[in-house]
C-alpha positions as CSV (number, residue, x, y, z in Angstrom):
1,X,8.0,27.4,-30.7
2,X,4.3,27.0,-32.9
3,X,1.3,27.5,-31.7
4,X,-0.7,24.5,-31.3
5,X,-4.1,24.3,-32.7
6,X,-6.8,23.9,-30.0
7,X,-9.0,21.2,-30.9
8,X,-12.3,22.1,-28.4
9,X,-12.1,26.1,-27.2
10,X,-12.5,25.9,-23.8
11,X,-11.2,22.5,-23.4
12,X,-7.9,21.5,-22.1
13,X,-6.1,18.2,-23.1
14,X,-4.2,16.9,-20.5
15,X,-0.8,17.9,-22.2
16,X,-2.4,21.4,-21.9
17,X,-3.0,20.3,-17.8
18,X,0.8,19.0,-18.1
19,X,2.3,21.7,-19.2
20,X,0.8,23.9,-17.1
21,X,1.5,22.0,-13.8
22,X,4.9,22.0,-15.1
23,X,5.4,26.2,-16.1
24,X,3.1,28.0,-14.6
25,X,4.4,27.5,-10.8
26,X,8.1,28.9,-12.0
27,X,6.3,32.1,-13.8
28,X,6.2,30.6,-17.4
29,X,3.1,32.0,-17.9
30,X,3.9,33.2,-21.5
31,X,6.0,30.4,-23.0
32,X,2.7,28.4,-22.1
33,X,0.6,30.9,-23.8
34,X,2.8,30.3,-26.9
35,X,2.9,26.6,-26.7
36,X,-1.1,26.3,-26.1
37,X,-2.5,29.2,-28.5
38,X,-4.9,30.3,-25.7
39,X,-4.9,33.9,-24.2
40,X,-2.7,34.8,-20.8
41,X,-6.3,35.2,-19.2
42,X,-7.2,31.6,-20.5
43,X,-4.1,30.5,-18.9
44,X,-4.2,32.1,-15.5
45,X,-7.9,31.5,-14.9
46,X,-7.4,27.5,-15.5
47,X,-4.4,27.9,-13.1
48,X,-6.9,29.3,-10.6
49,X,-9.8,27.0,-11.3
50,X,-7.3,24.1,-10.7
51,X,-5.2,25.7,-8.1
52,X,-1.7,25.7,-9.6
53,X,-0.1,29.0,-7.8
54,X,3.3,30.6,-9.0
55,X,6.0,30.4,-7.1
56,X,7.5,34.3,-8.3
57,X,6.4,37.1,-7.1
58,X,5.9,40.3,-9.5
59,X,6.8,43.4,-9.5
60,X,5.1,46.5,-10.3
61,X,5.9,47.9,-13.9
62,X,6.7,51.2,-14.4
63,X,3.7,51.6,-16.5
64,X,1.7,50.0,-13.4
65,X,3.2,52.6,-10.6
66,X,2.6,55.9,-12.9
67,X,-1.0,54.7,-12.7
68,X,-1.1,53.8,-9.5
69,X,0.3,57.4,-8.3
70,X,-2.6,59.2,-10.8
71,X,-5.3,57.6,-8.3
C-alpha cells in the first residue's frame, strides 16, 4: 500500500484515529505505519496517549535476549 501524505505533522485525521482503533489492538502496528507515513514511535505514543492497547503479546528477539544476557 502508498504512503499517505500527512497534511499537519503532528496531527491526526480521524481516518488516521480509525485506523488505528481498528490495527493497532491486533498488533498491526506496521501496516499502519505504512498506511499513515508516520514513524512506529508516532504510532505507539498516539496509541498510548489515547489508550488503544494491543491485544498480542511480544516476544523477545533474539537480537533483544543477546543484549539482555551482556547486562
Amino acid at each position: 500500500m502508498a504512503k499517505s501524505k500527512k497534511i499537519t505533522p503532528g496531527l491526526w485525521s480521524e481516518e488516521e484515529i480509525e485506523l488505528l482503533k481498528r490495527l493497532f489492538p491486533s498488533g498491526r502496528e506496521k501496516e499502519i505505519v505504512e498506511q499513515t507515513g508516520r514513524t512506529l514511535a508516532a504510532v505507539r505514543q498516539r496509541a498510548y496517549t489515547i489508550g488503544i492497547k494491543t491485544t498480542k503479546s511480544r516476544s523477545w528477539s533474539e537480537e533483544e535476549l543477546k543484549l539482555l544476557k551482556k547486562l
